[in-house]
KOLLUM-386133 format. One line per field, with one value per atom (N, C-alpha, C, CB): atom name; x, y, z; residue in one letter; chain; residue number from 0. Coordinates in nm, 2 decimals, padded with zeros to 4 digits. Glycine has a CB too. Example, Ala and Ser with C-alpha at 12.3 -4.5 7.8 and 13.67 -1.06 7.14 Angstrom:
residues 2
atom: c(N	CA	C	CB	N	CA	C	CB)
xx: c(01.32	01.23	01.32	01.13	01.28	01.37	01.29	01.41)
yy: c(-00.57	-00.45	-00.33	-00.45	-00.22	-00.11	00.00	-00.06)
zz: c(00.78	00.78	00.78	00.90	00.71	00.71	00.79	00.57)
res: c(A	A	A	A	S	S	S	S)
chain: c(A	A	A	A	A	A	A	A)
n: c(0	0	0	0	1	1	1	1)
***
This chain:
residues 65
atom: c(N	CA	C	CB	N	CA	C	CB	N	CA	C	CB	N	CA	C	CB	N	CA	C	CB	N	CA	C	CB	N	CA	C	CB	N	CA	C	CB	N	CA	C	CB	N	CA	C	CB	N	CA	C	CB	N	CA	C	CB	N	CA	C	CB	N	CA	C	CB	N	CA	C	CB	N	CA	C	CB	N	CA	C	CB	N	CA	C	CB	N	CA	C	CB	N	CA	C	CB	N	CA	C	CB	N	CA	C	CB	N	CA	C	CB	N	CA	C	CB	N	CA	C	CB	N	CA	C	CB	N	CA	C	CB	N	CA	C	CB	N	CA	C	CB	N	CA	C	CB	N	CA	C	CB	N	CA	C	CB	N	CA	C	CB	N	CA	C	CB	N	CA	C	CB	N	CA	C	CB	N	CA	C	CB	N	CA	C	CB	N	CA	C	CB	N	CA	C	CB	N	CA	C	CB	N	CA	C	CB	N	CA	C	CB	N	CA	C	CB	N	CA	C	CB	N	CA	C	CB	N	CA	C	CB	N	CA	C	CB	N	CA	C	CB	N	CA	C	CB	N	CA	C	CB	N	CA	C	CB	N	CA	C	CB	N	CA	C	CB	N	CA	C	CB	N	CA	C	CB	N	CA	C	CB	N	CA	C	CB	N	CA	C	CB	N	CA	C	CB	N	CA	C	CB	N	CA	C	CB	N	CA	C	CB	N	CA	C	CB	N	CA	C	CB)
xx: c(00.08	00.00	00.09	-00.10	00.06	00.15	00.07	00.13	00.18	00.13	00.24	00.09	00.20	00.27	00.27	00.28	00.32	00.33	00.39	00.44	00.27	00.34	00.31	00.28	00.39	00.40	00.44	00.52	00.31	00.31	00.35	00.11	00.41	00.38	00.36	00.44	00.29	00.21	00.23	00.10	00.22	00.22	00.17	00.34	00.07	-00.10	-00.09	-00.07	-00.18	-00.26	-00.18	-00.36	-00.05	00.07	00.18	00.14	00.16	00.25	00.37	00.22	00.48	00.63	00.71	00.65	00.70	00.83	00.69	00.95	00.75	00.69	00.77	00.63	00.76	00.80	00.75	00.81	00.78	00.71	00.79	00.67	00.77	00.81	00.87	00.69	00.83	00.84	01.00	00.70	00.98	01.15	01.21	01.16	01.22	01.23	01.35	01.24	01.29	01.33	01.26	01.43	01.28	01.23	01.19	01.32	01.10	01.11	01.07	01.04	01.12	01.06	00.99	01.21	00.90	00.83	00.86	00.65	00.87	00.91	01.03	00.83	01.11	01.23	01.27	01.22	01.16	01.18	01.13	01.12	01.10	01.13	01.16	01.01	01.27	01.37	01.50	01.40	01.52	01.63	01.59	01.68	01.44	01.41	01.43	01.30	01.38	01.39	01.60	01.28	01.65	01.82	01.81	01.98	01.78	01.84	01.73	01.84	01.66	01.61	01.67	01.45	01.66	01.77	01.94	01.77	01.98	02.10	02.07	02.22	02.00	01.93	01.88	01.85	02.02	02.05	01.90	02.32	01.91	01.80	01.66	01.79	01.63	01.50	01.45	01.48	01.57	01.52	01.46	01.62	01.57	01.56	01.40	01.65	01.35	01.28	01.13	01.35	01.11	01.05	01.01	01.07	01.10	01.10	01.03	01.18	01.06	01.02	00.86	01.14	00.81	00.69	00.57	00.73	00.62	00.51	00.53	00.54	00.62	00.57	00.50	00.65	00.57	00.48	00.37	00.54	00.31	00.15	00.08	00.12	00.13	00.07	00.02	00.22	00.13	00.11	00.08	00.15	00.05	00.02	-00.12	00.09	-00.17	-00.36	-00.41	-00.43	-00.31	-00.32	-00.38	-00.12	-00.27	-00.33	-00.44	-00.28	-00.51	-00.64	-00.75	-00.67	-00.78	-00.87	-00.90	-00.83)
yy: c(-00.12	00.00	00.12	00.00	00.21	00.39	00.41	00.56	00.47	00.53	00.63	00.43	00.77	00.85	00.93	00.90	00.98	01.03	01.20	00.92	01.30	01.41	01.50	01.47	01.59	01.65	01.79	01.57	01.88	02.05	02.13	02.11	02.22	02.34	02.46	02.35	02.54	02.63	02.79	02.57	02.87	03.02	03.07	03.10	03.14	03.26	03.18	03.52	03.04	03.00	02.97	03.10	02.99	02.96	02.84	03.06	02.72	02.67	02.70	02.59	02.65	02.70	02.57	02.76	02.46	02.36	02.20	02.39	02.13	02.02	01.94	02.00	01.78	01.67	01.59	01.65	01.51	01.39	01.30	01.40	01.16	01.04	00.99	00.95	01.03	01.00	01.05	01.07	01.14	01.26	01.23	01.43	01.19	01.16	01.29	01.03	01.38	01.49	01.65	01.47	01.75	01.86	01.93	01.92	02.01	02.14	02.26	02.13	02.34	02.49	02.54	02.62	02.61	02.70	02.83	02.68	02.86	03.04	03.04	03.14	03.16	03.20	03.16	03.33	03.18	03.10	02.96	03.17	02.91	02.76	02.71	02.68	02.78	02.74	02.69	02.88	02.82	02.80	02.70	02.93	02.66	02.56	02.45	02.56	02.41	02.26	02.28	02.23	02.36	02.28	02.30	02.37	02.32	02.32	02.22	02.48	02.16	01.99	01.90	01.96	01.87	01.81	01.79	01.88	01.92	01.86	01.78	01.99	01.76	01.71	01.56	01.78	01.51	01.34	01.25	01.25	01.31	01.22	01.24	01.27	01.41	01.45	01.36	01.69	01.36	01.36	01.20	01.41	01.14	00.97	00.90	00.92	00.99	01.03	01.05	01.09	01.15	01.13	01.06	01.16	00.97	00.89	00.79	00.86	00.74	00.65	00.68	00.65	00.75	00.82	00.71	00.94	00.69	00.60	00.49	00.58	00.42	00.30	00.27	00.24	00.36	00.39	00.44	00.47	00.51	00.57	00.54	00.69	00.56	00.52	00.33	00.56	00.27	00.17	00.06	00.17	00.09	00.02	00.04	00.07	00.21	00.22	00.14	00.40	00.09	00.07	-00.09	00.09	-00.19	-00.28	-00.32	-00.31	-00.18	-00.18	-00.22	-00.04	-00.17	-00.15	-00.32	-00.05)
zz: c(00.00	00.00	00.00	00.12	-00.09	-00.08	00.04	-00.22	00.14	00.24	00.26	00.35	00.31	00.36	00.48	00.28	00.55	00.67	00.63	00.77	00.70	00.64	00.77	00.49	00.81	00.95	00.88	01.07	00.91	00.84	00.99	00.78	00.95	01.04	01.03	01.10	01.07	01.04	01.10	01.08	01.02	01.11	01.03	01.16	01.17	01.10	00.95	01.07	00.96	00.86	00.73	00.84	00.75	00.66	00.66	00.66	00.60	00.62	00.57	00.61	00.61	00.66	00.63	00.85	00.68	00.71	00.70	00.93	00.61	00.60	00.61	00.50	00.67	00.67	00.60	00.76	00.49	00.43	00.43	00.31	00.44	00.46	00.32	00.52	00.22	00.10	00.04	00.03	00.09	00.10	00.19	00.12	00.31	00.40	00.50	00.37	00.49	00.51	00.47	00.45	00.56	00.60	00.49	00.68	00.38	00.29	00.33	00.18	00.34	00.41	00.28	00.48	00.32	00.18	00.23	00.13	00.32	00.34	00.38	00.44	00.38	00.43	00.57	00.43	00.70	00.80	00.77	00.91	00.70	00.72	00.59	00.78	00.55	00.46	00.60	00.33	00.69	00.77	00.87	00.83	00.91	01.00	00.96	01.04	00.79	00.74	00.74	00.53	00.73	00.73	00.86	00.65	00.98	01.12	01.14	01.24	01.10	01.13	01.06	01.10	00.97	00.88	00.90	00.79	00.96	01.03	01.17	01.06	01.26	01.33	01.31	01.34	01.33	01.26	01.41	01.30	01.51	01.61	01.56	01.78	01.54	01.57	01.36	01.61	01.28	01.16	01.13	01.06	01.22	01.25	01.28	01.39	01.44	01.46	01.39	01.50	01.29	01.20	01.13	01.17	01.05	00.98	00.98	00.96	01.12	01.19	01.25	01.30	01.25	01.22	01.16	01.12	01.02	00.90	00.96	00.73	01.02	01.08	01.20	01.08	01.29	01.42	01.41	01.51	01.29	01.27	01.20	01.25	01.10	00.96	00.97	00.83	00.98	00.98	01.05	00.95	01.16	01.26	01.24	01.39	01.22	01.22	01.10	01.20	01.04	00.86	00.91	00.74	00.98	01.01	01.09	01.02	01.17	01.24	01.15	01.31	01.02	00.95	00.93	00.84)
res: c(X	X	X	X	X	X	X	X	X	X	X	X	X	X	X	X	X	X	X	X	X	X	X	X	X	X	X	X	X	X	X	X	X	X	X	X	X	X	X	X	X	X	X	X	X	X	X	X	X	X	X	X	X	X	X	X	X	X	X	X	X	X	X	X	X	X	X	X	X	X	X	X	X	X	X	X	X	X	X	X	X	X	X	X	X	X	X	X	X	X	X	X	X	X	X	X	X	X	X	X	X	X	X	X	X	X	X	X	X	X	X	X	X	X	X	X	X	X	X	X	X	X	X	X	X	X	X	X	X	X	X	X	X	X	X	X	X	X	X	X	X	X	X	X	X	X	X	X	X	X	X	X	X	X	X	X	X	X	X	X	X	X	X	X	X	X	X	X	X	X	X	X	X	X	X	X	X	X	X	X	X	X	X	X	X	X	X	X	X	X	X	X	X	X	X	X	X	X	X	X	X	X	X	X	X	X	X	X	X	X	X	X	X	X	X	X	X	X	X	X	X	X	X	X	X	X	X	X	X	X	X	X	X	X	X	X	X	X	X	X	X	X	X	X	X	X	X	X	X	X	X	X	X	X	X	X	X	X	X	X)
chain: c(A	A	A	A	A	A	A	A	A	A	A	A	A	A	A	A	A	A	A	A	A	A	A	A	A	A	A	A	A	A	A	A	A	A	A	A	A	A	A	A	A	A	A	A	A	A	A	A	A	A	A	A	A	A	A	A	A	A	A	A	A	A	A	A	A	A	A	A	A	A	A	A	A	A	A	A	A	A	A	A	A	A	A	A	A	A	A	A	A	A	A	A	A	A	A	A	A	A	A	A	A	A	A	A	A	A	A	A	A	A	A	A	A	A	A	A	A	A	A	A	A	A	A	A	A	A	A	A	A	A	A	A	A	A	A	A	A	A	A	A	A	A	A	A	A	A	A	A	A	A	A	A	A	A	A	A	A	A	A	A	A	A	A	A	A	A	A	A	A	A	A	A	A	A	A	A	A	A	A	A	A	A	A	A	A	A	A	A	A	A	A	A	A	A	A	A	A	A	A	A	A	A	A	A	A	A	A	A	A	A	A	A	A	A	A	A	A	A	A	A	A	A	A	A	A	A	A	A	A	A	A	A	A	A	A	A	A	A	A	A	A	A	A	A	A	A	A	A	A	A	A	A	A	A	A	A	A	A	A	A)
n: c(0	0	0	0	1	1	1	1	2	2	2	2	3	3	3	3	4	4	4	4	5	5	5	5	6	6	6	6	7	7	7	7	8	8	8	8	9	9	9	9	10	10	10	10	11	11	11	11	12	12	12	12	13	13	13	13	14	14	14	14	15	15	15	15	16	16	16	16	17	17	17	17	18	18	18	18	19	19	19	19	20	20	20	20	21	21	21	21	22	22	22	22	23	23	23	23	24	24	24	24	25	25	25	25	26	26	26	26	27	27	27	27	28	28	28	28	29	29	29	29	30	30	30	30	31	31	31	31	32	32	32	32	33	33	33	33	34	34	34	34	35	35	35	35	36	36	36	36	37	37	37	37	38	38	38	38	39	39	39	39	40	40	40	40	41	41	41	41	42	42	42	42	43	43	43	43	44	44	44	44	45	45	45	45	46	46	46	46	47	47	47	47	48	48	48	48	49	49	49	49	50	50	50	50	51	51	51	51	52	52	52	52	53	53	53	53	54	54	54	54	55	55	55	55	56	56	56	56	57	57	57	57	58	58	58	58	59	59	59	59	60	60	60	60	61	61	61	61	62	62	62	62	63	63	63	63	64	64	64	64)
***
């Protein structure tokens, strides 16, 4: 099954810094989270962390169904 895991964040109604599982790594769309996605990304725990995400969420509810 494609399954992906995507973790947004947001300011005043704007997202900024995305996480997708698919990339498996940080994209900023604005200026401040252009400099947030490289200061998570160098962030070898918190990025691991992430990753690790689609199996712990995604796929675990995946085999509830």
């Amino acid at each position: 099954k494609d399954i992906e895991f995507i973790s947004s964040y947001y300011f005043n109604k704007l997202e900024i810094v995305r996480f997708s599982s698919s990339l498996g790594k940080f994209v900023g769309y604005t200026e401040l989270g252009v400099k947030n996605a490289e200061r998570f990304n160098k962030d070898a725990s918190y990025l691991a962390q992430q990753r690790a995400e689609k199996e712990r969420y995604c796929k675990h509810n995946i085999d509830n169904e």
